[in-house]
C-alpha positions in Angstrom: 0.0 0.0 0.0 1.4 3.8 -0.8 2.4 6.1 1.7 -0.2 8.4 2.7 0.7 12.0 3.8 -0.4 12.2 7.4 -2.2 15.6 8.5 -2.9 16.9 12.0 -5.8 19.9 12.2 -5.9 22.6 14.5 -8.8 24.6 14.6 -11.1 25.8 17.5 -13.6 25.6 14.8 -15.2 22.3 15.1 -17.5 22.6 11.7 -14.3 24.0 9.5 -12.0 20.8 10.9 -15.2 18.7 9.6 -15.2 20.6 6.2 -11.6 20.2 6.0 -11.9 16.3 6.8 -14.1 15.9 3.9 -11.8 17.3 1.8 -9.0 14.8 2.8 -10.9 11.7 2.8 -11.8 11.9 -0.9 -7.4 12.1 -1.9 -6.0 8.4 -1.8 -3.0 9.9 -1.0 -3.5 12.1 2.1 -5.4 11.0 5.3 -6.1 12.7 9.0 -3.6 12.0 12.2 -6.5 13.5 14.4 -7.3 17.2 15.2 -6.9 19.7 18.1 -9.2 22.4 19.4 -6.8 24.8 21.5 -3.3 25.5 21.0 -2.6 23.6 24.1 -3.7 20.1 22.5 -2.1 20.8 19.6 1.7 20.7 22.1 0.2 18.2 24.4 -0.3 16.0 21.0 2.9 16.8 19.7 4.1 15.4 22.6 4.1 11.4 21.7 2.5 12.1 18.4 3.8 13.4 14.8 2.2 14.2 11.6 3.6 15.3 8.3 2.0 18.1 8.2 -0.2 20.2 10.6 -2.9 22.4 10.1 -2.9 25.3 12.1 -4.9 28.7 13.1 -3.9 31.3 14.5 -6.8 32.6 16.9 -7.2 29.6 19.5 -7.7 29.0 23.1 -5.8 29.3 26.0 -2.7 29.5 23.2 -2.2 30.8 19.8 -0.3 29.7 16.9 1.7 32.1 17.1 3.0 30.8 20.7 2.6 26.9 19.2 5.1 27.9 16.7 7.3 29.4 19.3 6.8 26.1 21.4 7.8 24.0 19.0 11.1 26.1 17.8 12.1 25.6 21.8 11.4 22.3 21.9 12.7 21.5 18.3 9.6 19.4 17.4 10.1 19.2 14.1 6.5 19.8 11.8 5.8 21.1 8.4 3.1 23.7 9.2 0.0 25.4 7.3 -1.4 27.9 9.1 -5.2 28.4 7.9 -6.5 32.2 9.1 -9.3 34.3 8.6 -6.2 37.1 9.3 -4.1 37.7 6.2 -2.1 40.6 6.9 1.3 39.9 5.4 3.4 41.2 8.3 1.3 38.3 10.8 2.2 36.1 7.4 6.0 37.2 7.6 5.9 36.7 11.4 4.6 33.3 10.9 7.3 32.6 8.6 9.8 33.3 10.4 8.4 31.4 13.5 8.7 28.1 10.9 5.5 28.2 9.2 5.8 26.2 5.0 2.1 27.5 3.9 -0.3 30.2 4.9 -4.3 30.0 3.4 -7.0 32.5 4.0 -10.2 30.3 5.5 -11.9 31.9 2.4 -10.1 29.6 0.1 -9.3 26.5 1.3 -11.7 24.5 -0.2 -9.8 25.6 -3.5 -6.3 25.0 -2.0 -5.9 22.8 1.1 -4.7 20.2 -0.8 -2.6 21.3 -2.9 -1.1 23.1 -0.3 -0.6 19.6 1.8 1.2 18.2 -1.5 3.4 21.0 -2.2 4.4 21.7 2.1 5.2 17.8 2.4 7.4 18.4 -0.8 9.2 20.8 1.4 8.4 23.7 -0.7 6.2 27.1 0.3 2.6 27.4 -0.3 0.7 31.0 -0.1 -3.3 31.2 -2.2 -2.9 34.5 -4.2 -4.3 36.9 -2.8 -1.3 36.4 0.2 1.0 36.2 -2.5 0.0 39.5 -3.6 0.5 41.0 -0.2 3.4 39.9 0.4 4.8 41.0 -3.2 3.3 44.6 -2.6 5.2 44.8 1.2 8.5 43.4 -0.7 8.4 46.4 -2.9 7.6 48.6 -0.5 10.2 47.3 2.0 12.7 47.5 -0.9 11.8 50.9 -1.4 11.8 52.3 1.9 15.1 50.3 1.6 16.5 52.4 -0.9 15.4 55.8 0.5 17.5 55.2 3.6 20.3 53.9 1.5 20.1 57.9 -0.1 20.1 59.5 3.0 23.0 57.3 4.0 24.6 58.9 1.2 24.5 62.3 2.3 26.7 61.5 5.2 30.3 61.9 5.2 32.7 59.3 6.3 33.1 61.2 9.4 29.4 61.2 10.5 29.1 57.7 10.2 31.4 57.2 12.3 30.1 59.5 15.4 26.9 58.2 14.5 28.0 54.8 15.3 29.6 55.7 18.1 26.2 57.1 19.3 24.5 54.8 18.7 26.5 52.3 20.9 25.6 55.2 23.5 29.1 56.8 23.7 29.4 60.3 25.3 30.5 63.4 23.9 34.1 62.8 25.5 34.4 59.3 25.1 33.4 60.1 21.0 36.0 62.9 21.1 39.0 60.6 22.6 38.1 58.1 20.1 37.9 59.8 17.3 41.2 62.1 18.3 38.6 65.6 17.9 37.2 68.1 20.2 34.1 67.6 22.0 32.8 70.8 20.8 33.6 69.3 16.7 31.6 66.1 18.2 28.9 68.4 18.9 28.9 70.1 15.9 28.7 66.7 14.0 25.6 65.7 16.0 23.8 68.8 14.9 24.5 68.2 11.5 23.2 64.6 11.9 19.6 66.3 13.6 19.5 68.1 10.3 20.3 65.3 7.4 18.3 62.7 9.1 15.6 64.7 10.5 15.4 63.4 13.7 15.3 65.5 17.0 17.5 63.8 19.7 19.9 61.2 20.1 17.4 58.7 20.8 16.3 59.5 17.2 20.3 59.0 15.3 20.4 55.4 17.6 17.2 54.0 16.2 18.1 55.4 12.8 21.3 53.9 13.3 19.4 50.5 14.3 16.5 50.2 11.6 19.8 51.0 8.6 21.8 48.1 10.3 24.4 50.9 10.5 25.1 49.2 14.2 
């Protein structure tokens, strides 16, 4: 007998881990390792059980996916995961991502998806329906733009700048920048009122998270 992909669902939704059921049962190749209806089961199952793939929302009980995800990076359990959400922005989507997500569906569509989805995660590649895909296309190119506005205003800054910049942002004083750098403190001054101005911040709370977002430290 083939191998059948083996699929956990977690849902607090009894009716949608139903409809999702019925979508299963009718592929020969995939079939349903039981489902959980708080984030708590889901870790208390991952605990002597496994699937190949798990089915996950975001909005549970007592926890989230969000914090299942987290578990399971601590505990290195090991699960490809689809998270299934009625929430699509595509920050949450990046978030979830990062946290070790393969797939993420909008409820709306995974009648049109699911399994496809299943097929291509237990291939070990991504899955997103369009309309995320979209999304997180648009916040890419914003992102890269964004990206390449503070790469100009690096460019205004002289060699110099950078440097006391730096050496703000790792919350350096006036004298200790002055001894580093072999100037006055009263030039080190000067520098950081030049740096108010390019970057068009106010304080020096402003140049250190400037200094952060531009991975400048």
């Amino acid at each position: 007998m083939s191998y059948k992909i083996k699929v956990h669902i977690a849902d607090d939704h009894k009716i949608l881990i139903e409809g999702v059921i019925a979508l299963i049962n009718i592929e020969d190749d995939i079939e349903v390792e039981g489902f959980s209806l708080t984030g708590r089961e889901v870790i208390n199952w991952s605990k002597q059980n496994t699937a190949d793939i798990l089915i996950l929302d975001i909005n549970m009980p007592e926890m989230d996916g969000i914090d299942v995800l987290k578990t399971f990076q601590q505990r290195d359990t090991k699960i490809k995961t689809i998270i299934l959400s009625s929430l699509s922005d595509p920050k949450l989507v990046q978030e979830m991502i990062v946290l070790g997500a393969n797939g993420f569906l909008e409820k709306s569509s995974a009648s049109e998806h699911i399994v496809d989805a299943i097929r291509a995660v237990n291939k070990g590649l991504q899955y997103f329906n369009e309309d995320i895909k979209s999304k997180l296309f648009n916040l890419y190119v914003t992102g890269s733009k964004n990206k390449i506005k503070r790469e100009e205003s690096h460019k205004s800054l002289t060699e110099r700048e950078l440097e006391v910049l730096t050496l703000i942002a790792k919350e350096k004083s006036s004298s200790e920048i002055a001894d580093k750098l072999r100037i006055s403190v009263k030039t080190v001054e000067t520098y950081r009122r030049s740096l108010y101005k390019k970057l068009k911040v106010k304080n020096v709370v402003g140049l250190a998270m400037y200094a952060v977002r531009n991975n400048i430290v």
